[in-house]
N, C-alpha and C positions, 0 to 999 in steps of 0.2 A: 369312896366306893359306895353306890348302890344297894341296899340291901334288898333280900329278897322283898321282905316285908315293905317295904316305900316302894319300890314297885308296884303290889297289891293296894298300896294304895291310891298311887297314880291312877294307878284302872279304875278303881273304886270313883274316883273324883271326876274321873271323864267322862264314865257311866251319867254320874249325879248330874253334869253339866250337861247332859243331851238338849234338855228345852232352852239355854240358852245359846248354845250353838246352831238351835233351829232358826230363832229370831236374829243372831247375827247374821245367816246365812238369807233372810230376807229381807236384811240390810241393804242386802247387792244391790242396785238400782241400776235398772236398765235405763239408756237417755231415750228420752223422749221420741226423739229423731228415729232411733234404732228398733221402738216398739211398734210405730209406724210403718216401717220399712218391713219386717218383719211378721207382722201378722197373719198376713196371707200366705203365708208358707203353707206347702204342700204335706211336712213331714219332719219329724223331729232325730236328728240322730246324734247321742249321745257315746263319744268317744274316752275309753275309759275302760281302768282293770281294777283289778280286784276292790280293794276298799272303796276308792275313788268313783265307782259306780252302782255303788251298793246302795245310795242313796235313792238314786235315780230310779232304779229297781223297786224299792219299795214304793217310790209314788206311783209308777206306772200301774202296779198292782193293785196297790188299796183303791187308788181313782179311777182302774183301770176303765171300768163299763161308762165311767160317766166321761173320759177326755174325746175331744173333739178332734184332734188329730193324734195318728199315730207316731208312737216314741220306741225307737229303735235303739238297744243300745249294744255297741257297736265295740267287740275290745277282740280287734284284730290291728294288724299294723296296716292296712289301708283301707280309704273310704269303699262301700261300698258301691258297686256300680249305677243302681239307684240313684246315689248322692248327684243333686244336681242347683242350677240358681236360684230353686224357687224351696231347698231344706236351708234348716237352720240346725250349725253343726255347732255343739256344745261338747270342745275339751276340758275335760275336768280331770285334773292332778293333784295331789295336794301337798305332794313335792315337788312339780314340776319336771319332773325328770324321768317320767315315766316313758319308753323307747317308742312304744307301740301309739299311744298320744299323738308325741313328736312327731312322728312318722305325717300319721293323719293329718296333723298341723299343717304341715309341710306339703300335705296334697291340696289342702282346703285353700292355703295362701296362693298356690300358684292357680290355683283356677277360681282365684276369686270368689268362693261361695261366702253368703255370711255368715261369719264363727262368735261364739263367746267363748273368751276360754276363762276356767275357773277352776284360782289354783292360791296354797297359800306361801309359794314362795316367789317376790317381786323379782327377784333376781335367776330366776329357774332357766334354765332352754326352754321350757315352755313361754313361761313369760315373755321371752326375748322375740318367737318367733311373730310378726304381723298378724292382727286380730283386728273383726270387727268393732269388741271391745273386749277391756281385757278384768275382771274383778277378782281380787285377793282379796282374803282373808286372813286374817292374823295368828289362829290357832290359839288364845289364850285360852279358851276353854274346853280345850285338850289338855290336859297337863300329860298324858301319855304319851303325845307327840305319833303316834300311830294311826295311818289311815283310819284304820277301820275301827278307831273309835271316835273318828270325826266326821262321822258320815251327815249329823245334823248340817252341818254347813249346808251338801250339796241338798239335804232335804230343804233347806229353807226356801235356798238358792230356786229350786225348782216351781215350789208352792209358788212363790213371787212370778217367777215369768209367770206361769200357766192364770196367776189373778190378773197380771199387767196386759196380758194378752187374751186374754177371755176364751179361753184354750178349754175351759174346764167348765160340767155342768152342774158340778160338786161348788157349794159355796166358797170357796177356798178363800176368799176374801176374809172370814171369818173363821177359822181355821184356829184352835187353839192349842197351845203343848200343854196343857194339865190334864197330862195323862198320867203319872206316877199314882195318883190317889186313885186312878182307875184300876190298876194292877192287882189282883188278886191270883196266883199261882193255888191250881185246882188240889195238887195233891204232892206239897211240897215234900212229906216223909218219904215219898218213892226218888226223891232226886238220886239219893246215891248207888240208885240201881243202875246208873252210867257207869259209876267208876270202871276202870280196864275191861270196858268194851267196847267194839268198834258201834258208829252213831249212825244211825238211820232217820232222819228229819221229814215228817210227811206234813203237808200243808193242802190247802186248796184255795180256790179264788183269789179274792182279798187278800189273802195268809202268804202267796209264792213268793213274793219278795225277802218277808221275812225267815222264808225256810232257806233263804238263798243266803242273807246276811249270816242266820245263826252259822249254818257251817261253815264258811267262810271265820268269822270269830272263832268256833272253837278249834278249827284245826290250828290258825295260827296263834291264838292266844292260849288255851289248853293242851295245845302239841297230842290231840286224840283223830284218830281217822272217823272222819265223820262226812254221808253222804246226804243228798236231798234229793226227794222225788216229789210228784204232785200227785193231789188227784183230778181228775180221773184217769190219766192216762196211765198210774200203776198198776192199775186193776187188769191192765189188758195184755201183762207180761210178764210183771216183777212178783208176783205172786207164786208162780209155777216155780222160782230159781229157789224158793224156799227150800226147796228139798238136797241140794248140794252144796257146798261139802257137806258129808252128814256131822249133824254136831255142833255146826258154827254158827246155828240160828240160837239155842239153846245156852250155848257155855258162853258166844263171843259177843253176839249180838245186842243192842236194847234201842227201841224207837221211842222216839220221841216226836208227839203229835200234836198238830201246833192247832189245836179246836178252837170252837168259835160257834157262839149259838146265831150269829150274822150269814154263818154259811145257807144257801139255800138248800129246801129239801132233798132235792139228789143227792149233794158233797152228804149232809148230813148221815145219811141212811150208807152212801160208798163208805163213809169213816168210821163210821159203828161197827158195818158188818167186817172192815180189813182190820183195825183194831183185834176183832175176835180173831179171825186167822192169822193173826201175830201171837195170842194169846193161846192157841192151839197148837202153834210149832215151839211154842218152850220161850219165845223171846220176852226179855224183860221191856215193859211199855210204861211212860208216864206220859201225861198229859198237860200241855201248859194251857191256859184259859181265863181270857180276863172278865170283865165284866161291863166294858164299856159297853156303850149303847148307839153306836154308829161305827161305820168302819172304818172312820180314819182314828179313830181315839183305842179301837180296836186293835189296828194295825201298831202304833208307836206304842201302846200297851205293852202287845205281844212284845217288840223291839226291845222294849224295858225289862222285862221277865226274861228273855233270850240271854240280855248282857248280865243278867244277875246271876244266871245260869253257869255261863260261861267263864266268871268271876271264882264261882264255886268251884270250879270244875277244873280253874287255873290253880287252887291252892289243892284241892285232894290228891291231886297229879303230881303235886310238887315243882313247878314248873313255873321260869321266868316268862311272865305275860308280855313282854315289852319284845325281850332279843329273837329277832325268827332267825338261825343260823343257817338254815338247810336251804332258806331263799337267800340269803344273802352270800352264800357260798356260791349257788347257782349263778347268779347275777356277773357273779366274784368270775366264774369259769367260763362265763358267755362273753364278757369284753375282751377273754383273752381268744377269742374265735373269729 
């Protein structure tokens, strides 16, 4: 049996292996033939759920202003209508058996578009179905065996095409993961102002990917309700809702704001001043904040302080990080449908 405590550590050790799951994952090598064939694509569409696209999410974000085509990512059960012979459709599973994937797969094969699919089990439905090529991963540096702490692969995965295909006007080619020594958490003694309240995750630019990851991680590995918004667009709505139910901004609520002195002046001055009206209606705020000095080392910063976050936040809770029962029931009642 499992103990709780080897569980936290499992997470613990998946966390630590992130930069080497980045460089396995830019291991993948596209064929030569395939990158040729490929580079004049129109449009990138990225088919994929929850953890499995989490990845993808963060590059598009951090490199967002500097990529050359746009990357769509797509976690519906079929392709978009857009989708046509001149995208390049990247399924990515990391069990392979993910429904809504499959599905895509399955639309991408019969009308011949060219697909990568990346996933790390050889033997998957996914695996199985016709790809223009097909790269696995092995997962040894997961030991949690959980999507959503193997997100490095499809980060690597991604970096790689976008340098093999000159997709990007960010150096990516040079691209490092010693980001851990970059990591500095701004005001680590407010963290347990989380505990048993619901999570509010603000982000901007650069940051959205990561606000997208953190809650995603903590609802399933902390078992806490926790949502994500950006800026600027919260400003223009979510602001007003402060005031109902009365009480649950105060007693229930705590945000957590994923800062960054890389943001530009606007995000800068929209996050100070929403901070203060979070600060005015009674909610408890920390702030996460690294100290790199560009925004990709920024961005996998943040990623690193999120999981360590989240890490916390899975033992105060008391809570098995690894078993998600509530999706696996779900799953459990939908094959019988």
């Amino acid at each position: 049996m499992i103990t709780l405590q080897k569980q936290y550590q499992l997470l613990l050790k998946s966390i630590e292996l992130l930069p080497q799951q980045i460089i396995a994952g830019r291991q993948l090598k596209i064929k030569t033939s395939l990158i040729a064939k490929i580079k004049t694509a129109d449009n990138v569409i990225v088919c994929g759920m929850g953890g499995s696209a989490l990845g993808f999410d963060l590059v598009r974000h951090a490199l967002g202003s500097y990529l050359k085509k746009p990357v769509i990512i797509n976690s519906h059960y079929h392709l978009p209508a857009f989708a046509n012979q001149r995208s390049l459709i990247i399924l990515a599973s990391y069990s392979g058996s993910t429904a809504e994937t499959i599905n895509c797969a399955r639309e991408a094969n019969k009308k011949k578009f060219n697909t990568i699919t990346v996933c790390g089990q050889a033997k998957s439905a996914l695996a199985k179905i016709p790809t223009t090529q097909l790269l696995l991963f092995t997962g040894q540096y997961n030991p949690s065996q959980q999507p959503r702490w193997g997100i490095g692969y499809f980060i690597g995965f991604f970096i790689q095409l976008l340098t093999d295909l000159e997709w990007s006007l960010w150096p990516t080619n040079k691209i490092t993961t010693d980001f851990i020594n970059e990591s500095v958490i701004s005001d680590p003694k407010n963290k347990q102002n989380l505990v048993h309240r619901q999570l509010l995750i603000i982000a901007g630019e650069h940051l959205i990917g990561n606000a997208h990851i953190l809650n995603n991680q903590i609802n399933e590995t902390a078992k806490n309700i926790s949502y994500w918004l950006t800026l600027p667009e919260l400003n223009h709505h979510f602001l007003e809702g402060l005031v109902k139910p009365r009480g649950l901004v105060k007693e229930k609520l705590a945000v957590i704001f994923l800062e960054s002195s890389l943001y530009s002046p606007a995000i800068k001055k929209r996050l100070l001043l929403t901070k203060q009206i979070f600060h005015k209606n009674g909610a408890k705020v920390i702030s996460l904040q690294t100290l790199a000095k560009n925004i990709w080392l920024d961005s996998l910063s943040t990623l690193h302080l999120g999981a360590i976050l989240c890490y916390d936040m899975a033992r105060w809770n008391n809570v098995d990080p690894m078993k998600i029962p509530q999706v696996d029931y779900f799953k459990q009642r939908l094959s019988h449908h």
